[in-house]
N, C-alpha and C positions, 0 to 999 in steps of 0.2 A: 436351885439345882443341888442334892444332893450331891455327897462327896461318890458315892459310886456310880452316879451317870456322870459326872465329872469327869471320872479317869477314863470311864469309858468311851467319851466325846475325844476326849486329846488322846487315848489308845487309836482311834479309828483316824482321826489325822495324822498323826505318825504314820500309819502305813500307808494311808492315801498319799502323804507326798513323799514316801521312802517309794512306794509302785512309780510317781512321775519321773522321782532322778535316776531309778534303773530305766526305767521305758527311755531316758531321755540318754542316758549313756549306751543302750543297747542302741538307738537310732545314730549317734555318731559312732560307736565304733562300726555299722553298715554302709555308713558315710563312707570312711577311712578307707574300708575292702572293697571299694569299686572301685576297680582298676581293669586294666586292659592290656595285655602283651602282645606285642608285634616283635617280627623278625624283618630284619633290613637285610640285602643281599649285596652284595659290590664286584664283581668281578673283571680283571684283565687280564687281557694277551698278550703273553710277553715270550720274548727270544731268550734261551740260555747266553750266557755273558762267559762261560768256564765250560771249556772240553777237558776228559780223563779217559786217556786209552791205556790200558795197561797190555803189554803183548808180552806173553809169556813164552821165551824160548826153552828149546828141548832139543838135548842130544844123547847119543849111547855110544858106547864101545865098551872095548875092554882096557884100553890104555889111555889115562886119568889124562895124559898130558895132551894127547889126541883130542881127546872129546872136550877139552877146554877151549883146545884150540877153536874145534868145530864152532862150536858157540861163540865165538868170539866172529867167525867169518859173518855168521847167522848175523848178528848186531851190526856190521858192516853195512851187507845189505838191508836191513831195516833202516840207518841211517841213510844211505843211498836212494831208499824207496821214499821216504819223507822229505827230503830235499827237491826231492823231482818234485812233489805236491803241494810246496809252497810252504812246509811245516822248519819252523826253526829248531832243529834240532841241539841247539846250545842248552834249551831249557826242557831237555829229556833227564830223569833220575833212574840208575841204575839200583832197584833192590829185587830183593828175593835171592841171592846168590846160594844154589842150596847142592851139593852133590849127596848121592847116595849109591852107596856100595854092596850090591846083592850079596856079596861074599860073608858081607856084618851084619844082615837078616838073620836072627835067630830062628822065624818061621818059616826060609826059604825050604825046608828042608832038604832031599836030595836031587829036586827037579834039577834038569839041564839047565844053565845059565847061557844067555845068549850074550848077553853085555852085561860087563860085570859095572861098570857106572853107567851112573844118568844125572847129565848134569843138565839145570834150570838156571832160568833167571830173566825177571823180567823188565822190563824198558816200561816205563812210565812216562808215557806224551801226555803234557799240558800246556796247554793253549786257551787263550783265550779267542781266536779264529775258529770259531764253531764251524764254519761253513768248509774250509780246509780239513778241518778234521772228517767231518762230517764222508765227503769227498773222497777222503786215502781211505777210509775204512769200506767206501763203496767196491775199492779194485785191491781189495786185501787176496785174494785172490792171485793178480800178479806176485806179489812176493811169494806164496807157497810154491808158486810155478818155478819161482828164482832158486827154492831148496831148503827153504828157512822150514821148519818144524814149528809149529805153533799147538801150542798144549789147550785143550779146552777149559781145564783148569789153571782159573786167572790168579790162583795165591791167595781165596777170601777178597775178592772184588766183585765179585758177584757174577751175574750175565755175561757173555761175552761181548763185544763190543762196545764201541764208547760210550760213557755216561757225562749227558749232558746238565747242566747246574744252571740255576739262574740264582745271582747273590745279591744282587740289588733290590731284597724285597723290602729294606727297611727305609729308602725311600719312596716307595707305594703307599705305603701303612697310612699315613694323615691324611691323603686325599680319599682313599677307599674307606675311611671307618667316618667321613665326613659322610663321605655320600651314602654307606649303608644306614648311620643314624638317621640320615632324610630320610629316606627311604621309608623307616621304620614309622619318622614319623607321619608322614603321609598316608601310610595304612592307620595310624592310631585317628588322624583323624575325621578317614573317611568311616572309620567302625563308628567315633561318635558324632557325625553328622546322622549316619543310619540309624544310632539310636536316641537321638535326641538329645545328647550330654553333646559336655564342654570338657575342653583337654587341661589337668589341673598340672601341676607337677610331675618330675618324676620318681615316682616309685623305689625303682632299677633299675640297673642297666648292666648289661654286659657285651662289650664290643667283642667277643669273637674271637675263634681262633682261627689264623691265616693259613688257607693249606694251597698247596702245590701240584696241581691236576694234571694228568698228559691231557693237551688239549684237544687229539683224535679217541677219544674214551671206547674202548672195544676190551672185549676179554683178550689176556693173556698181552694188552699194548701197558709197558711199563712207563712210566711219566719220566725216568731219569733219560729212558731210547730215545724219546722226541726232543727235540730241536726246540718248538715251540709250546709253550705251557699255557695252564691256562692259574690265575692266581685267585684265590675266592677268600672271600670273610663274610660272616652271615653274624649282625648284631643283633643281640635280643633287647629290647626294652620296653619296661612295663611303667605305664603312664595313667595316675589318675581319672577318677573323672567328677565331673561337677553336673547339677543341673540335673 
């Protein structure tokens, strides 16, 4: 054999097994990429733990020490109206204390002034007795009867009436991200029952972020108004396949 069908021969094996360890790394790394993602769901119903009413009082006149006064009757009967309802009023916080002076508007201009102050301020009920709270906010109504002024703006509290909390969610967290990864994996593998594969490793995973649902879901229903929530995490995980 010649030296040039020589190099030629070991030329043509070279590439013959340089083609088998690509063909053979191109077939494992198509290995590697079969994989499979599922989503796990978990969801509970749960009671808010934490009531927040904030009731913003409002008065006017024209004599500073009057209208403080007013406000001060106003907070009377709000404590009075809360007591009747079973609401502990020791753990009420007085903020917002704000007065304003029509006369120190620069852009009042020459309009008639009716009251020259308007004093605010609001009373902050927290409780953990949702269902009391719940309750006195139903016959809020009798106190405006009583004389009390309530301002529809709550001071940057948002909505009016009470906002209900649930704070206990970080002992949910390990039973719900258990049961979503079941979950998950149960659909991973009923997909590779259906296609003939075996469930290898995992992949990925991501358990989820935990959100806070009102649990009667309708437009314009806020999840902090209701009482009862509903708590969701949705995990993703992507799992091998064999076979």
């Amino acid at each position: 054999m010649d030296r040039i069908t020589l190099s030629a021969l070991v030329l043509a094996v070279g590439i013959a097994s340089g083609g088998f360890f690509a063909g053979s790394g191109f077939a494992r790394g198509r290995v590697a990429d079969r994989y499979v993602e599922v989503k796990g769901v978990a969801e509970r119903e749960v009671k808010a733990d934490l009531a927040l009413w904030p009731l913003r009082l409002m008065a006017a006149g024209n004599d500073l020490g009057a209208t403080q006064a007013e406000i001060a009757r106003h907070a009377t009967r709000v404590y009075a109206f809360l007591q009747r309802h079973g609401l502990d009023t020791t753990q009420i916080e007085i903020q917002g204390n704000e007065v304003s002076d029509a006369l120190a508007n620069q852009y009042a201009g020459d309009r008639q002034i009716r009251a020259r102050y308007v004093v605010s301020q609001t009373l902050m009920i927290r409780s953990a007795n949702v269902d009391l709270v719940l309750a006195a906010s139903a016959k809020v109504g009798d106190l405006i009867g009583s004389g009390v002024v309530l301002s529809s703006d709550r001071g940057g509290y948002g909505a009016s009436g009470p906002t209900f909390l649930f704070t206990k969610l970080n002992d949910l967290k390990p039973g719900m991200i258990r049961e979503a990864t079941g979950k998950a994996r149960e659909a991973a593998e009923q997909f590779a029952g259906d296609s003939r594969s075996g469930l290898a490793g995992i992949r990925q995973a991501n358990q989820g972020v935990f959100v806070i649902l009102a649990r009667d879901q309708a437009p314009g229903v806020a999840e902090q108004s209701q009482v009862f929530k509903t708590v969701r995490v949705v995990s993703t995980v992507q799992y091998y396949l064999r076979g």
